[in-house]
ZAVODO-631949 format. One record per residue: residue number from 0; residue in one letter; y, z, x of N, C-alpha, C, O, CB in turn. Coordinates in pm, whole numbers. Each point is the difference from the previous one (the first is absolute). Glycine has a CB too. Example, Ala and Ser with C-alpha at 12.3 -4.5 7.8 and 13.67 -1.06 7.14 Angstrom:
// ZAVODO-631949
{k=0; r=a; n.v=-569; n.w=780; n.u=1319; ca.v=119; ca.w=0; ca.u=-89; c.v=120; c.w=0; c.u=90; o.v=-2; o.w=66; o.u=104; cb.v=-115; cb.w=59; cb.u=-293}
{k=1; r=s; n.v=222; n.w=-197; n.u=154; ca.v=119; ca.w=6; ca.u=82; c.v=109; c.w=73; c.u=-77; o.v=111; o.w=17; o.u=51; cb.v=-174; cb.w=-232; cb.u=67}
// end
This chain:
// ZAVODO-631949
{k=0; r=x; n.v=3660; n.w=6218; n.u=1732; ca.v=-87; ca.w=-90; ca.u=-71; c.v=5; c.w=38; c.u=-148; o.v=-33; o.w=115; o.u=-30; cb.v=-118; cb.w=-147; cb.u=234}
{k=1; r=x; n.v=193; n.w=-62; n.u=-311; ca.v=26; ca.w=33; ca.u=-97; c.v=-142; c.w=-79; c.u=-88; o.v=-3; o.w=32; o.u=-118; cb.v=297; cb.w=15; cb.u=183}
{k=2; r=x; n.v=-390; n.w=-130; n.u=-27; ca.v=-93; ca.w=-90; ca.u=-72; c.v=-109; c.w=6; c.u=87; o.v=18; o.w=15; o.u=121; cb.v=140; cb.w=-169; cb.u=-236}
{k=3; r=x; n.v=-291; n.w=140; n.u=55; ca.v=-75; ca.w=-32; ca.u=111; c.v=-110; c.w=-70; c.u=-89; o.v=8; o.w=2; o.u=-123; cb.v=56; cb.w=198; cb.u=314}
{k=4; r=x; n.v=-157; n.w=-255; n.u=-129; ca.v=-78; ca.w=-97; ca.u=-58; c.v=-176; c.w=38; c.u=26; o.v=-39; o.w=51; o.u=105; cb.v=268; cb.w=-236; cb.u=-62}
{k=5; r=x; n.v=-312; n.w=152; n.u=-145; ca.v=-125; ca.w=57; ca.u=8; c.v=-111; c.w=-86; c.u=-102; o.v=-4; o.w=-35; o.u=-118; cb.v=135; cb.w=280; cb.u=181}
{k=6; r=x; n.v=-204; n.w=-254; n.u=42; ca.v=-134; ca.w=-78; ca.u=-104; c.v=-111; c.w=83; c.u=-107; o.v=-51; o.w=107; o.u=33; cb.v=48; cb.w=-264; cb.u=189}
{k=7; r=x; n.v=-15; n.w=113; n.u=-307; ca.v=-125; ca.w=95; ca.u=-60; c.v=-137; c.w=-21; c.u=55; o.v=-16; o.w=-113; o.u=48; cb.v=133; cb.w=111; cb.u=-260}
{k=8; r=x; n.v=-218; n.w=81; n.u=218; ca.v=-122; ca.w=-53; ca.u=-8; c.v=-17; c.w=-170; c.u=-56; o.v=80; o.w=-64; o.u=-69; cb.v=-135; cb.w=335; cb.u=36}
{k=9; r=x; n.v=-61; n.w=-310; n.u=80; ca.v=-13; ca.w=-170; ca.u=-48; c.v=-58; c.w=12; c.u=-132; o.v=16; o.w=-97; o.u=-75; cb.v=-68; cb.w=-24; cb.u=311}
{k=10; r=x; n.v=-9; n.w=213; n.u=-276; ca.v=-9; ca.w=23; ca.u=-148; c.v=83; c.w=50; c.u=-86; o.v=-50; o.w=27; o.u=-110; cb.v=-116; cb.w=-16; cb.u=173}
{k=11; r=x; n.v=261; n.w=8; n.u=-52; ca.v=78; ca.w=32; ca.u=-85; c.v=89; c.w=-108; c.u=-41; o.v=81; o.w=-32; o.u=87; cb.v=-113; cb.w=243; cb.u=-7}
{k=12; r=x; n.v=41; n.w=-297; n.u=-226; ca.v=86; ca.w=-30; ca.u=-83; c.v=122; c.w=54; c.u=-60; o.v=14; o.w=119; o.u=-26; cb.v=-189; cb.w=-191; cb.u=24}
{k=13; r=x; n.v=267; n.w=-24; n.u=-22; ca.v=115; ca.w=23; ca.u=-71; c.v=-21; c.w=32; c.u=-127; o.v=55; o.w=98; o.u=-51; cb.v=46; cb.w=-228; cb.u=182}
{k=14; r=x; n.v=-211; n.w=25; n.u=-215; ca.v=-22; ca.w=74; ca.u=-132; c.v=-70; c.w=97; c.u=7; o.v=14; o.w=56; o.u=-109; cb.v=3; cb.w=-218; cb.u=7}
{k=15; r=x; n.v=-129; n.w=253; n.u=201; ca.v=-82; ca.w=128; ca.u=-18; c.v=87; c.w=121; c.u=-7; o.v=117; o.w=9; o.u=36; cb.v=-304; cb.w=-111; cb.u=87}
{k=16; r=x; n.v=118; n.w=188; n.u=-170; ca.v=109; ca.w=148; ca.u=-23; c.v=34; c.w=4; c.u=73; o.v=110; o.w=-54; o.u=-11; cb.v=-164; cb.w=183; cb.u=-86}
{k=17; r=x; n.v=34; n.w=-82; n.u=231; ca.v=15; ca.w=36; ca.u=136; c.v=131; c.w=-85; c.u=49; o.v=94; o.w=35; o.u=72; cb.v=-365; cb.w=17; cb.u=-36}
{k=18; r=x; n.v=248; n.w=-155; n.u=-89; ca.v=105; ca.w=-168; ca.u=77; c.v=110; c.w=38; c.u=-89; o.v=109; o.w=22; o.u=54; cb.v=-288; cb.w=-280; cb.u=-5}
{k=19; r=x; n.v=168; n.w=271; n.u=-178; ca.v=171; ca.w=75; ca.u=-141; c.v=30; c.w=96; c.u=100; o.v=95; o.w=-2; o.u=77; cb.v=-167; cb.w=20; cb.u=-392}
{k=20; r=x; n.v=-21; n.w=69; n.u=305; ca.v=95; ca.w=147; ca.u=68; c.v=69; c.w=-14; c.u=131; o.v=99; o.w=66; o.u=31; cb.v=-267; cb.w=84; cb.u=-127}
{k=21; r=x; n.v=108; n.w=-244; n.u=174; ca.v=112; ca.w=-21; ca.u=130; c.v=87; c.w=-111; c.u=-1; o.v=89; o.w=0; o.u=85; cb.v=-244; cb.w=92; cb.u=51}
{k=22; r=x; n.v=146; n.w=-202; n.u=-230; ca.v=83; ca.w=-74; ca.u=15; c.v=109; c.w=28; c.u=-93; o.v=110; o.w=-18; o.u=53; cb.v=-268; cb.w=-123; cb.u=38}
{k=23; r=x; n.v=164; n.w=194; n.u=-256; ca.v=33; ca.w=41; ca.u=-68; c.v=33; c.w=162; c.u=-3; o.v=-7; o.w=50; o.u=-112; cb.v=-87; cb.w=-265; cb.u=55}
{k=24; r=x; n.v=123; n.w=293; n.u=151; ca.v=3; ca.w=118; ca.u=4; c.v=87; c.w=50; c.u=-85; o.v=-31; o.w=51; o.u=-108; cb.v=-42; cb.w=-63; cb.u=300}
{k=25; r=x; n.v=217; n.w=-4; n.u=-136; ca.v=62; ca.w=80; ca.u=-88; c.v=32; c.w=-20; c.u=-158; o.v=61; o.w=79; o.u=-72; cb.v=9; cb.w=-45; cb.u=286}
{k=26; r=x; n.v=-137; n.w=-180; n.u=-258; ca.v=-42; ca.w=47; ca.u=-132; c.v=-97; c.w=78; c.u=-43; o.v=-2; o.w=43; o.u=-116; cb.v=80; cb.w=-200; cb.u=100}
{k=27; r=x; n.v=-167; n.w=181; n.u=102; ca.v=-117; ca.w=81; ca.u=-35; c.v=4; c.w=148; c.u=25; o.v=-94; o.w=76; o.u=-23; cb.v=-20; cb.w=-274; cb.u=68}
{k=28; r=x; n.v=223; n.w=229; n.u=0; ca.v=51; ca.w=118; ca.u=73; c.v=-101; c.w=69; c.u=73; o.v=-37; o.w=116; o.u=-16; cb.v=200; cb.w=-92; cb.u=-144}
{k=29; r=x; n.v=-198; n.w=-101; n.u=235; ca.v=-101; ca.w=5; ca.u=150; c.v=84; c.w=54; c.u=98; o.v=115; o.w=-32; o.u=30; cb.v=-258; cb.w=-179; cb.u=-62}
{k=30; r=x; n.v=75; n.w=291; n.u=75; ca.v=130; ca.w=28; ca.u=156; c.v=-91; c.w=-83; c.u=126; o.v=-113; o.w=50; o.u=1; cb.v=230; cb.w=273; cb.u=-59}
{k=31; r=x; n.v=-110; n.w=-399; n.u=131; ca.v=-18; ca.w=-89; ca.u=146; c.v=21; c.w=93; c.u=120; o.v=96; o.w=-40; o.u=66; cb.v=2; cb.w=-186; cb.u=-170}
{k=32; r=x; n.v=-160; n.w=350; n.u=162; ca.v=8; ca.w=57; ca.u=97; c.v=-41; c.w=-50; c.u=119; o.v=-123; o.w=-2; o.u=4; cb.v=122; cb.w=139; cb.u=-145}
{k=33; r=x; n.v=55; n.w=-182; n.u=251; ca.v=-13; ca.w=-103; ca.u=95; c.v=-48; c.w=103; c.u=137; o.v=42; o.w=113; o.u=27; cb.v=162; cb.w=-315; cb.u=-147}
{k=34; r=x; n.v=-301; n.w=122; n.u=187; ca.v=-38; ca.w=122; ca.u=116; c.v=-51; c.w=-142; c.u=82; o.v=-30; o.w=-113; o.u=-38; cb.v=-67; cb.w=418; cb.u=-90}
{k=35; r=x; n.v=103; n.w=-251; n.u=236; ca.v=5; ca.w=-108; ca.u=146; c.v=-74; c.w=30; c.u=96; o.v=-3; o.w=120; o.u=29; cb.v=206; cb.w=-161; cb.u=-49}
{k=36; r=x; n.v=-272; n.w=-35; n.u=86; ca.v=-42; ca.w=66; ca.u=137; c.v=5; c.w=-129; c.u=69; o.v=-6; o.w=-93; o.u=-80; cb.v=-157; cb.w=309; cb.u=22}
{k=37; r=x; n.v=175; n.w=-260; n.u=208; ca.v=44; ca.w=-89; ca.u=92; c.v=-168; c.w=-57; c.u=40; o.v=-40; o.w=-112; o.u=-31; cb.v=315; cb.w=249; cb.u=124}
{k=38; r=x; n.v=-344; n.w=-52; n.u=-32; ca.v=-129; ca.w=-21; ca.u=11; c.v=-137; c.w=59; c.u=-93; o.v=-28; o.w=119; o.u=-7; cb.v=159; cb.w=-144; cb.u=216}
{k=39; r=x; n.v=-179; n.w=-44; n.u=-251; ca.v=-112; ca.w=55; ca.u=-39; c.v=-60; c.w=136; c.u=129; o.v=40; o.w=117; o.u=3; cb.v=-84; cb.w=-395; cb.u=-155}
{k=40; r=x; n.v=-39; n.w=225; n.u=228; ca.v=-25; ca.w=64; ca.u=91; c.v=110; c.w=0; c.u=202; o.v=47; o.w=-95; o.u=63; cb.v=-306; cb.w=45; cb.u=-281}
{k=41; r=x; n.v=257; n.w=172; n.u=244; ca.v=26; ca.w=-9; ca.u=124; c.v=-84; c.w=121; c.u=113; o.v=-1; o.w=122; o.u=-17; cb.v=239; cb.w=-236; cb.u=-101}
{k=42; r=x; n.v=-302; n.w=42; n.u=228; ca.v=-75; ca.w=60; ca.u=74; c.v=-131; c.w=63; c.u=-88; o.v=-48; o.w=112; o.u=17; cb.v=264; cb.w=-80; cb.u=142}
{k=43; r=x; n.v=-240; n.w=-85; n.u=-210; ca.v=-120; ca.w=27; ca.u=-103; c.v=33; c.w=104; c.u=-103; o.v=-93; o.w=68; o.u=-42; cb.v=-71; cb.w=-120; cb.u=219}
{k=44; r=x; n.v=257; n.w=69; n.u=-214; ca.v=27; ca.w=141; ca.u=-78; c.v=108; c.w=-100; c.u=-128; o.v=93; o.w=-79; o.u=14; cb.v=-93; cb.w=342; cb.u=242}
{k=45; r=x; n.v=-76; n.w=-206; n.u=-384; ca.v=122; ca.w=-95; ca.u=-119; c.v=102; c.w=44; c.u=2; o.v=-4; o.w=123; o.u=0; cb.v=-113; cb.w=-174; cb.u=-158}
{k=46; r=x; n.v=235; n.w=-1; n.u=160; ca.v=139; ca.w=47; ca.u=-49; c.v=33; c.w=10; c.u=-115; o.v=-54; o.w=-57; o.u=-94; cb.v=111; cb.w=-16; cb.u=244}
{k=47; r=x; n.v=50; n.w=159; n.u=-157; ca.v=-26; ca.w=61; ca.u=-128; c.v=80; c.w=-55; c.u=-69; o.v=70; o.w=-49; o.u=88; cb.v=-143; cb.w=239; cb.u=-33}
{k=48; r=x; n.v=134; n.w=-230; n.u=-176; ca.v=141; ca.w=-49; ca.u=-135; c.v=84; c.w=98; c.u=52; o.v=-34; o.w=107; o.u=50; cb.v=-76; cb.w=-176; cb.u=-312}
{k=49; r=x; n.v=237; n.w=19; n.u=246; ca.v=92; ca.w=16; ca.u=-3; c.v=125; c.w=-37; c.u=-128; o.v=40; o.w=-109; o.u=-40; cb.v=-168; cb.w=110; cb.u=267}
{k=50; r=x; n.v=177; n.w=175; n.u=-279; ca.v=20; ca.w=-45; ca.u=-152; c.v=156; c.w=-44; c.u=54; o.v=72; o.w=53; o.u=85; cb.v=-248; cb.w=136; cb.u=-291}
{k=51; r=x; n.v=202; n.w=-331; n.u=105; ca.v=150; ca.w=-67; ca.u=61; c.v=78; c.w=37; c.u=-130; o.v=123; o.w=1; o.u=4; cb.v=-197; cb.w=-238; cb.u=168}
{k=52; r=x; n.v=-1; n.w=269; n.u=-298; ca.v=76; ca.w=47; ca.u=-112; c.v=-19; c.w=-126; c.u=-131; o.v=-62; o.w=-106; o.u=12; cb.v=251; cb.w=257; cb.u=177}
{k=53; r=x; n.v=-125; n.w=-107; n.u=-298; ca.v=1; ca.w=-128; ca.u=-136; c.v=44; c.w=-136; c.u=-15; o.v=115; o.w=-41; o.u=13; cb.v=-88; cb.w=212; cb.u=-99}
{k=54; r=x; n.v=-134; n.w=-238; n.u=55; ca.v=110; ca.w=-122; ca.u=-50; c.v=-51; c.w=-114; c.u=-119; o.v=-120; o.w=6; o.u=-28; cb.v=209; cb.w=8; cb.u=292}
{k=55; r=x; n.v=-20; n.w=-99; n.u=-323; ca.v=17; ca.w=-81; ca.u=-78; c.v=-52; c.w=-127; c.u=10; o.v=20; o.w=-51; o.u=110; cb.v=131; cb.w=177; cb.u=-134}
{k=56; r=x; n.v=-218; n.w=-202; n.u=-65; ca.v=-31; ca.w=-138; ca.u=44; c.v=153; c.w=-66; c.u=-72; o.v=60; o.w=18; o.u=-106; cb.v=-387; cb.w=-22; cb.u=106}
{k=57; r=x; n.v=345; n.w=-69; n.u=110; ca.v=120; ca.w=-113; ca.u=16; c.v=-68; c.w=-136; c.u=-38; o.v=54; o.w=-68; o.u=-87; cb.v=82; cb.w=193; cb.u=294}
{k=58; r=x; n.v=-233; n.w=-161; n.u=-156; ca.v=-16; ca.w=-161; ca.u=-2; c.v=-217; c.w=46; c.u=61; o.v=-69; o.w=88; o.u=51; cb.v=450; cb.w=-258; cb.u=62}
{k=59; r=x; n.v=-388; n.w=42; n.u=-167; ca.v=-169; ca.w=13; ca.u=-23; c.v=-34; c.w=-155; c.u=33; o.v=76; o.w=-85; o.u=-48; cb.v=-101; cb.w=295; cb.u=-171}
{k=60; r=x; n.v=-104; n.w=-259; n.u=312; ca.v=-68; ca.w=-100; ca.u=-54; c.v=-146; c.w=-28; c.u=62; o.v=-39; o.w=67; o.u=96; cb.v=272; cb.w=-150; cb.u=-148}
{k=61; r=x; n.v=-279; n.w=26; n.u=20; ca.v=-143; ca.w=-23; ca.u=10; c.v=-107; c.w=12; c.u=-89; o.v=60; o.w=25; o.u=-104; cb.v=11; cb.w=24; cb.u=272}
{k=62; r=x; n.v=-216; n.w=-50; n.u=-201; ca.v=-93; ca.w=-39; ca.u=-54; c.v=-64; c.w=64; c.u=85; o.v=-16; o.w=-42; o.u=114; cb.v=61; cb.w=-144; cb.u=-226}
{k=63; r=x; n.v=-102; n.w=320; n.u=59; ca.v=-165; ca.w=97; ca.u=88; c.v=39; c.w=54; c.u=138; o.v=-85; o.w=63; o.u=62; cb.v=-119; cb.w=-244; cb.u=-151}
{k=64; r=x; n.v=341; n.w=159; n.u=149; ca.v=23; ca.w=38; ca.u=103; c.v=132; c.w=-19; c.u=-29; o.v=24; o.w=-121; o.u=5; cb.v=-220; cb.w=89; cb.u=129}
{k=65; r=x; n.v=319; n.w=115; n.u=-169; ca.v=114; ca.w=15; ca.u=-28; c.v=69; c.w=94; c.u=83; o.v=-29; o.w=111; o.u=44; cb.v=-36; cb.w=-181; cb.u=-245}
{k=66; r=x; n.v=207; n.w=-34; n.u=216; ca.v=79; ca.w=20; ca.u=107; c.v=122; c.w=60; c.u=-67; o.v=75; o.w=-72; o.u=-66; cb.v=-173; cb.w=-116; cb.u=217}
{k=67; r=x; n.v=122; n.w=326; n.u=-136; ca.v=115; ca.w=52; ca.u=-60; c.v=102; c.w=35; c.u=77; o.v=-26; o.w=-15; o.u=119; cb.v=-102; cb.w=79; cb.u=-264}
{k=68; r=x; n.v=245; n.w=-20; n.u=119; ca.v=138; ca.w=-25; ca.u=21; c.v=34; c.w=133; c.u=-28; o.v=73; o.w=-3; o.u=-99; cb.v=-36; cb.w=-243; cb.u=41}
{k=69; r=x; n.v=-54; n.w=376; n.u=101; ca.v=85; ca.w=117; ca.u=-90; c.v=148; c.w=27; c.u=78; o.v=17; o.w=-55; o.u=108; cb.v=-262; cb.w=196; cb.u=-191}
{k=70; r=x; n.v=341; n.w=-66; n.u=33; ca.v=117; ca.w=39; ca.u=15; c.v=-56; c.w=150; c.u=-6; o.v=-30; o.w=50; o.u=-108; cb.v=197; cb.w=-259; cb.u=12}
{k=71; r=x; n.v=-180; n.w=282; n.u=226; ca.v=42; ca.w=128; ca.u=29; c.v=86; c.w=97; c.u=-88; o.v=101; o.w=-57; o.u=-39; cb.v=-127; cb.w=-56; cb.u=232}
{k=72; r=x; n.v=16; n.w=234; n.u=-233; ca.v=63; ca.w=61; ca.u=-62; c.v=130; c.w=63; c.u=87; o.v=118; o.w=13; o.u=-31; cb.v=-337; cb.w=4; cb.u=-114}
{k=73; r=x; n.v=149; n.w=14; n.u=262; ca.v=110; ca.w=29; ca.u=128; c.v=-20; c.w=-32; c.u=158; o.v=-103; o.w=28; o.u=60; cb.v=146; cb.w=153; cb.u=-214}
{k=74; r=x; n.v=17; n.w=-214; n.u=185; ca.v=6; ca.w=-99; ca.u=181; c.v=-101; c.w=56; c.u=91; o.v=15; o.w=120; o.u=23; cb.v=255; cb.w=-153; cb.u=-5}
{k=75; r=x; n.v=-365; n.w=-24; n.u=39; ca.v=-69; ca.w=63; ca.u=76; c.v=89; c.w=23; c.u=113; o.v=108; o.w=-59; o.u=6; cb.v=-315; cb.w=-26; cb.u=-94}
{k=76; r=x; n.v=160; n.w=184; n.u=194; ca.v=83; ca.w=52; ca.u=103; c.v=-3; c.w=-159; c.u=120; o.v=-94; o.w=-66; o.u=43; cb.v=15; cb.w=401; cb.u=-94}
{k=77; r=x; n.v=222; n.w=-346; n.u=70; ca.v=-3; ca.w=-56; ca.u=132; c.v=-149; c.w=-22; c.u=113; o.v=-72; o.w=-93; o.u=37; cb.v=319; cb.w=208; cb.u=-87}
{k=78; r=x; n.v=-234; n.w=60; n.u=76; ca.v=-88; ca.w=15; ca.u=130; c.v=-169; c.w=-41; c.u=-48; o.v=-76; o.w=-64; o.u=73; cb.v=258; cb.w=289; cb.u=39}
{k=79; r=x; n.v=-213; n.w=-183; n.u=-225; ca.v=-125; ca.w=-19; ca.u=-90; c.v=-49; c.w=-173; c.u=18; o.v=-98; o.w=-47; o.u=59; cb.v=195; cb.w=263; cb.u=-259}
{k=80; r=x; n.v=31; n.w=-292; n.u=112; ca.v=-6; ca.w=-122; ca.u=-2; c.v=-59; c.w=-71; c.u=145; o.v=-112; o.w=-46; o.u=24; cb.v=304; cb.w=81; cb.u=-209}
{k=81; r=x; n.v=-72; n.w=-25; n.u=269; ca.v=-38; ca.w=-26; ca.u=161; c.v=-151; c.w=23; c.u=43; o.v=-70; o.w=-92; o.u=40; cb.v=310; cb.w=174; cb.u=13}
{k=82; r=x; n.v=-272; n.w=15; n.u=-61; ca.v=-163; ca.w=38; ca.u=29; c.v=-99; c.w=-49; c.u=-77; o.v=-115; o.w=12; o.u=43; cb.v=185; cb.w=174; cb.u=25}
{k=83; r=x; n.v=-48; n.w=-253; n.u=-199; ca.v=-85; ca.w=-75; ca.u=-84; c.v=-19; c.w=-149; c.u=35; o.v=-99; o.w=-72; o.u=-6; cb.v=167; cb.w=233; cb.u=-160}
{k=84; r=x; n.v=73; n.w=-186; n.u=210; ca.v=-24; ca.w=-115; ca.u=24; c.v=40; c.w=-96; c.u=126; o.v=28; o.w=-120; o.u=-7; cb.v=-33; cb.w=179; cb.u=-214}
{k=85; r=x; n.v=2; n.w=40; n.u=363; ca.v=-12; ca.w=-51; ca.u=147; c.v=-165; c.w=-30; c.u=54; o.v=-100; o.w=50; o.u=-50; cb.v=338; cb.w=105; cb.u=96}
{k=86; r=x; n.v=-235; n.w=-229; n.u=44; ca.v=-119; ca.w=9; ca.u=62; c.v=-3; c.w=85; c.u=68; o.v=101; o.w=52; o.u=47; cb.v=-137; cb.w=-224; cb.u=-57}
{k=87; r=x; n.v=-97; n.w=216; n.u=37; ca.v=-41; ca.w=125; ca.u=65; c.v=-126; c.w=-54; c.u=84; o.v=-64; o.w=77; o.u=72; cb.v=153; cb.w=105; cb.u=-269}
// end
């Protein structure tokens, strides 16, 4: 997996600081540290992030709830990928 895609909070704008620094990162020389988890909760116990590593905004859109596009700095693992995204 070389891209993966992610919403902001519904408050967050493209023009607010917060909305530059992630949509505009690497002009801002922001680093985008990406962390994952599959379930919020399982069997009553939270699961925890999972760090997948850096990446870049590629492509951006929306208004208060923005849908971004980053390009990975390096491939998530095969086996990783698979488990993120099978049903269980």
């Amino acid at each position: 997996m070389t891209y993966f895609q992610w919403q902001t909070p519904n408050s967050t704008a493209p023009g607010s600081e917060r909305g530059k620094n992630i949509v505009f990162n690497q002009d801002r020389g922001i680093h985008l540290h990406l962390f994952i988890r599959k379930y919020k909760e399982m069997d009553g116990k939270t699961e925890p992030y999972i760090y997948i590593g850096k990446g870049n905004t590629v492509e951006y859109e929306g208004e208060k709830l923005i849908t971004v596009t980053m390009e990975l700095e390096n491939d998530v693992l095969a086996s990783l990928c698979t488990e993120f995204t099978k049903r269980v």
